[in-house]
Each structure stands twice: as structure tokens, then as C-alpha cells.
C-alpha positions in Angstrom: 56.9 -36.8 44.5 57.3 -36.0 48.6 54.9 -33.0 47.8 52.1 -35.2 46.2 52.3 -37.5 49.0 52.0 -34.3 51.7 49.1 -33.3 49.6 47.2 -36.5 49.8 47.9 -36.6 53.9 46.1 -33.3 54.3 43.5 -34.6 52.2 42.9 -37.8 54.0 43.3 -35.6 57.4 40.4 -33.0 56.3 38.3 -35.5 54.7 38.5 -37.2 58.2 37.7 -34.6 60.1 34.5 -33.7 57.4 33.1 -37.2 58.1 33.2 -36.7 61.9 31.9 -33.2 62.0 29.2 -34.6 59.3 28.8 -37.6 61.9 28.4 -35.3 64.9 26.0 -33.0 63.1 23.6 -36.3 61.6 23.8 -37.5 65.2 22.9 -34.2 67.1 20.2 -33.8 64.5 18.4 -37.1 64.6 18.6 -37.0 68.6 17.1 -33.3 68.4 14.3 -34.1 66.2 13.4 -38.0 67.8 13.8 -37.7 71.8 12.7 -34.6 72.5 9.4 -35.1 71.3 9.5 -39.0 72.2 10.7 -39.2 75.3 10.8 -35.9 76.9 14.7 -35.9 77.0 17.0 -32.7 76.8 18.3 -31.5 73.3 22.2 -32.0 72.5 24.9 -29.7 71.4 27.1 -30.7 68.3 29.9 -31.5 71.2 27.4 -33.5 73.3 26.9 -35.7 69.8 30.2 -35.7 69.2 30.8 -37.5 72.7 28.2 -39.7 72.4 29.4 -41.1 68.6 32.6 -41.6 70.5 31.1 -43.4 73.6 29.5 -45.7 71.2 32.4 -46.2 69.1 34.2 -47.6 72.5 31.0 -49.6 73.7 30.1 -51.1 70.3 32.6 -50.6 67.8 36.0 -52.3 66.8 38.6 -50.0 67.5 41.5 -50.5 65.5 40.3 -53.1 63.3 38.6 -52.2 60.2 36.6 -54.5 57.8 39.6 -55.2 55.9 41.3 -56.7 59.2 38.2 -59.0 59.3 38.7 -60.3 56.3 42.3 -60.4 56.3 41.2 -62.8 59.7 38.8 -64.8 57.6 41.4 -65.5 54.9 44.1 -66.8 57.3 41.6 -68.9 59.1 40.5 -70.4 56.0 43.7 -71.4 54.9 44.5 -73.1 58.5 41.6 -74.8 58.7 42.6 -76.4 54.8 45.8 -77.3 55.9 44.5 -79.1 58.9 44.2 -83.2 59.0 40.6 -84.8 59.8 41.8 -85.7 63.0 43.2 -81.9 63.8 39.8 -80.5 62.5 38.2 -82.8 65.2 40.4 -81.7 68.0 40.0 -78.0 67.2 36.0 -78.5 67.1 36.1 -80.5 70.5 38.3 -77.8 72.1 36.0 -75.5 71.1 32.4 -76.8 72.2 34.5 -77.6 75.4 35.0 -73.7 75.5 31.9 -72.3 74.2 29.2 -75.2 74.2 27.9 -76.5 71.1 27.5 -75.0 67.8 23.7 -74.7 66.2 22.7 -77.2 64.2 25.5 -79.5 66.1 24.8 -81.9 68.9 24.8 -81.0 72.8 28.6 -80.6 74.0 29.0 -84.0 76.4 28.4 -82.5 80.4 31.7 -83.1 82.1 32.5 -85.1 85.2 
């Protein structure tokens, strides 16, 4: 039983480290072929792609929270919002234009004095 469970761990951890070589490589070869001849810019190493999936990972990306967090975040939200009263649901939404502004399709938040 502990041995099947080793065996799928160095599975996941070379399947891993396949889909970011794979990544690096896609990358590296879509910047090679496009800005070069594009833009005039300088071609990239497989480590130089590397870097820059991981730059964009940190600039655009949700570290630590997958799609399943999302949802998981949706669910909860859902269920609050259910569970609230009329009059909570109200508060919550005023609270919230008073933080954000106004929601499409809603009416101007009221300018404070």
C-alpha cells in the first residue's frame, strides 16, 4: 500500500516537471518564431522562457489557488448569501457599492457628504 502511494508521488512529480519543460519549450518556441520576425526582438533560450512563464505566473496568475478553490469560493458564497434575510442582503449590497461603486445594470451609488 505505502509503495503504491510512493509510486504515484513520483508520477505526479515527473509528470509535473514534463508540463513545465513542455511549457518552457511551447513558450521559447512561439517567441522564437513570432518576435523575431515581428518586432525585431532577440531570440530566447529554453531558460529565458522558462523565466518568463514564471514572471507571468506572478504578474497574472493565482498562485496557490486553483480552479477548484474558485469554486469551492463560489459554493460557500452561495450558501451565505441563501441564508441571509432581505434586510441582510440589502446591507451587504450597500456596503458594497459604498466600497466599489455601483454594479452594472444597478443604479449610481448615492455621492457622499
Amino acid at each position: 500500500m505505502r509503495a503504491n502511494r510512493v509510486v504515484r508521488i513520483m508520477v505526479m512529480m515527473l509528470m509535473g516537471v514534463v508540463f513545465i519543460a513542455l511549457g518552457g519549450y511551447v513558450v521559447m518556441r512561439l517567441w522564437n518564431w513570432l518576435l523575431p520576425s515581428l518586432f525585431a526582438w532577440h531570440m530566447i533560450t529554453f531558460w529565458q522562457a522558462l523565466g518568463l512563464l514564471l514572471l507571468c505566473r506572478i504578474l497574472f496568475g493565482r498562485i496557490g489557488s486553483s480552479g477548484m478553490a474558485r469554486a469551492n469560493f463560489r459554493r460557500r458564497l452561495k450558501e451565505r448569501w441563501g441564508q441571509m434575510t432581505p434586510e441582510e442582503r440589502e446591507r451587504f449590497r450597500h456596503g458594497m457599492r459604498a466600497r466599489c461603486g455601483s454594479f452594472p445594470g444597478e443604479p449610481a451609488a448615492e455621492p457622499k457628504a
